[in-house]
N, C-alpha and C positions, 0 to 999 in steps of 0.2 A: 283587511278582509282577504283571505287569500281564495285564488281560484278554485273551479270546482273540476277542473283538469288539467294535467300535464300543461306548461306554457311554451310555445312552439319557440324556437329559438334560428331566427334568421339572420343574413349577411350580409353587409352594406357591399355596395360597386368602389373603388376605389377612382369613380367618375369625379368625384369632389377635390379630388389631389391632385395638386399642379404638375407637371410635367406626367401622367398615366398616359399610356401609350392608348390605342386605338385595339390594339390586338389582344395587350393584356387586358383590359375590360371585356373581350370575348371570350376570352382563354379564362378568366377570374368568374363570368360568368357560368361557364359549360360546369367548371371543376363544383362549383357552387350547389348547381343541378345534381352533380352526381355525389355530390357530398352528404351529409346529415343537417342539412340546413332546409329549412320551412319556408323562408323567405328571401327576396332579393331586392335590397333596397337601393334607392340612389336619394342625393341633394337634392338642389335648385338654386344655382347662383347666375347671378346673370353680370355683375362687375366682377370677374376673376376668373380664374384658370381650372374653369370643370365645362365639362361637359351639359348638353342640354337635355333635362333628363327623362322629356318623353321620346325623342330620338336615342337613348342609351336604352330603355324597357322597351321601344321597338327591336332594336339590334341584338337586347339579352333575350328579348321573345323568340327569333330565329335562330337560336342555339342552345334554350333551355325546352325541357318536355313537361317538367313537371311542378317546378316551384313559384311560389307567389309572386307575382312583378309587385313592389310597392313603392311610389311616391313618399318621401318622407324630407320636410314637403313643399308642392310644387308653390309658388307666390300665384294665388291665387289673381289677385285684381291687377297683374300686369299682364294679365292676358285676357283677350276675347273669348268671351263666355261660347257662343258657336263654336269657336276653333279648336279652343279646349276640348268640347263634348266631341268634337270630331277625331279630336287627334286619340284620348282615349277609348273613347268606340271601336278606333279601328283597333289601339293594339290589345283589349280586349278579345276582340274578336279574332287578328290575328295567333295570341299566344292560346286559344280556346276558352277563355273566363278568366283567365289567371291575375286579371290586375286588379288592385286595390289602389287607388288615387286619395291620398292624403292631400288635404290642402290647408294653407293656412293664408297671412297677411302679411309676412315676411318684417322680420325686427331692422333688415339694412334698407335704411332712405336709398345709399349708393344705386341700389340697384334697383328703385323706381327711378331716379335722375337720369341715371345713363340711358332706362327705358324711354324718357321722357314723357312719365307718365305721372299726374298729382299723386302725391301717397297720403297729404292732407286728409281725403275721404274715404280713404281704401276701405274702411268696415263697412259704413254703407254699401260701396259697391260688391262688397264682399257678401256679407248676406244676401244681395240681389241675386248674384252669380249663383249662390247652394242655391238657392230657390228655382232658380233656373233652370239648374242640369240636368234634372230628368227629363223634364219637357224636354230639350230639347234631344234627349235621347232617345225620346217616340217619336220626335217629329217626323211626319210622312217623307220630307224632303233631305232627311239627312240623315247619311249610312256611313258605314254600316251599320246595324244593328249590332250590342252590348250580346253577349254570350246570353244575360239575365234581361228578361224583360225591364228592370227597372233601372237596369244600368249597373256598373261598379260597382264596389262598394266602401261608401263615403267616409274616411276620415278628416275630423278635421283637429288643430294643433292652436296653443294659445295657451296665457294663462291668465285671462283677464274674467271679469264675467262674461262678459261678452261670449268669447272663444266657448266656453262651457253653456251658454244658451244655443249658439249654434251648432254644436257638436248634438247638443239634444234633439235640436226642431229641424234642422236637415237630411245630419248624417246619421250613419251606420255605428260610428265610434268615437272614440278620440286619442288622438297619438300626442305623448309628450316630447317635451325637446331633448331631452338628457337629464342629468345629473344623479345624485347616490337614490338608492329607494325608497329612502324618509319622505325624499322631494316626490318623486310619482306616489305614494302613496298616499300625502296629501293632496296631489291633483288630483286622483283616482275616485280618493271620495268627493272631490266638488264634480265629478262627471257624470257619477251615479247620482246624486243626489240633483242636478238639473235633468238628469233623464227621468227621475221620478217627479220633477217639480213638472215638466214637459206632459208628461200623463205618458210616455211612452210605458208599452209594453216589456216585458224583457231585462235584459240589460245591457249597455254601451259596450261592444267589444272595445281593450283595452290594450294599446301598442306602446310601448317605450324603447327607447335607447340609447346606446352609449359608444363609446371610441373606444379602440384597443390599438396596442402596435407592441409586438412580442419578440425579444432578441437581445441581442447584446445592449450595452452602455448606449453605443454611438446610434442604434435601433431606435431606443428609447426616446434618445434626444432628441433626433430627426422626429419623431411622431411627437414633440412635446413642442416643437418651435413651429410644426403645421398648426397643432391648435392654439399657440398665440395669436398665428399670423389669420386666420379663417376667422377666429373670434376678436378680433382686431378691435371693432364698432364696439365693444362691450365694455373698452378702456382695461384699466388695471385685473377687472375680473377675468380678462381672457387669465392672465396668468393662474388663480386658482383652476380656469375649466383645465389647463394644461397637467395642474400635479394631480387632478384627477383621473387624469389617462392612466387605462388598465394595461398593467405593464408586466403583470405574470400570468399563467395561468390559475392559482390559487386566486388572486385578485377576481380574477373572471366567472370564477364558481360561486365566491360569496357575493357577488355583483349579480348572476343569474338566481340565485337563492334567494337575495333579498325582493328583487323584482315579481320571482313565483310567489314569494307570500303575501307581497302588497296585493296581487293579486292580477297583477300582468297576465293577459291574453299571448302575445307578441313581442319576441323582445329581441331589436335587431343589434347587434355590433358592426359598427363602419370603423373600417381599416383609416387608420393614420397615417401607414406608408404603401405606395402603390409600389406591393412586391408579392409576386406569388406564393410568395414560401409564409406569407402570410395568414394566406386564406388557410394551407395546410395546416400551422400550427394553432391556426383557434379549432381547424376541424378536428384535431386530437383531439383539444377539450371538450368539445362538446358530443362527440361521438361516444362517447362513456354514458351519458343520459340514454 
């Protein structure tokens, strides 16, 4: 089903890459701003070497003017439902409306243990939490106020029923995890097709993504042994998420094409090596759009 306009094409934080400096995340962020990008995306890992990523879209909020901050996405139920709403609230409100908070239930145990938090019931307390957020986005006792009366706006990620009931009865959308456009385009239609089971109006804005790292041989490699080691938990398939990595710019055009015609709303690319000269060469390509 493809869209019924132009699909905006955003940029992940290189917050998710081990060793990413503190300045180039601000420096990757501003170039971002001034670039041909729609959006600014970060992770959420909490066992490994990234950054925390509602303090990186506060820090991208103080340097950018005009691009979407987006979660993509935070682990929902290893955080306080209050804290959460707070901490988005404010950078909301700090960056003027600009944030979009994806959430989901996060696929690594690791990183409930280390939180030492049960992951056993996380969907329960998962749908408790969407159910929450707005309340506590009105609540008279907790500020700031969201730029929008009703708060953010909610994506949520998964590929279970579940994930697509809650994408319907909470939020705003739903954001997929990656892979080629065959895979979101059969997510795409279980998201619509629960947003009409849901009786919603409308339709589910629709977010995907995927991984690039552009350059030489040894470019390449470096960005292929990040996505083994990040996708570690997944066992042997980390290796195919790796030769999936978009590794030219041709790659990256029929990757953004197949996505507009499944019917992608949103489609972010997160850098696989934390190197500026990276955000530049996907901003060639996609500045031709």
């Amino acid at each position: 089903m493809a869209g019924t306009q132009m699909m905006r094409i955003g940029v992940g934080l290189p917050s998710g890459v081990p060793g990413a400096s503190g300045h180039l995340i601000l420096e990757w962020a501003a170039a971002a701003d001034a670039g041909p990008f729609a959006s600014l995306a970060c992770v959420d890992r909490l066992a490994y070497d990234a950054y925390e990523p509602l303090i990186t879209l506060a820090a991208a909020a103080a340097v950018t003017r005009r691009i979407t901050l987006a979660s993509l996405v935070i682990t929902g139920p290893m955080r306080n439902t209050a804290l959460l709403a707070k901490a988005a609230a404010s950078i909301d409100a700090l960056s003027g409306g600009r944030l979009v908070l994806g959430l989901a239930l996060g696929a690594r145990h690791e990183d409930y243990d280390v939180a030492g938090i049960e992951h056993r019931d996380r969907g329960r307390r998962f749908s408790e939490q969407l159910a929450e957020l707005r309340d506590w986005w009105e609540h008279p006792k907790i500020g700031p106020k969201p730029v929008r009366p009703e708060g953010p706006p909610l994506l949520v990620g998964g590929l279970n029923d579940e994930a697509f009931a809650r994408a319907a009865r909470y939020a705003d959308g739903y954001v997929h995890g990656g892979g080629p456009p065959r895979a979101f385009a059969r997510a795409a239609d279980r998201a619509r097709a629960a947003w009409i089971d849901a009786g919603r109006p409308g339709r589910p804005r629709l977010w995907g993504q995927g991984y690039y790292a552009l350059g030489d041989d040894a470019t390449v490699e470096a960005g292929a042994q990040y996505m083994r080691d990040y996708y570690a938990f997944t066992g042997p398939f980390a290796e195919r998420i790796a030769a999936a990595l978009l590794t030219t710019p041709q790659a990256i055009v029929q990757f953004i094409r197949g996505y507009e015609e499944a019917g992608c709303d949103d489609l972010v690319l997160f850098p696989a090596i934390a190197d500026l000269a990276q955000l530049t060469h996907l901003a060639d390509v996609v500045r031709p759009r």
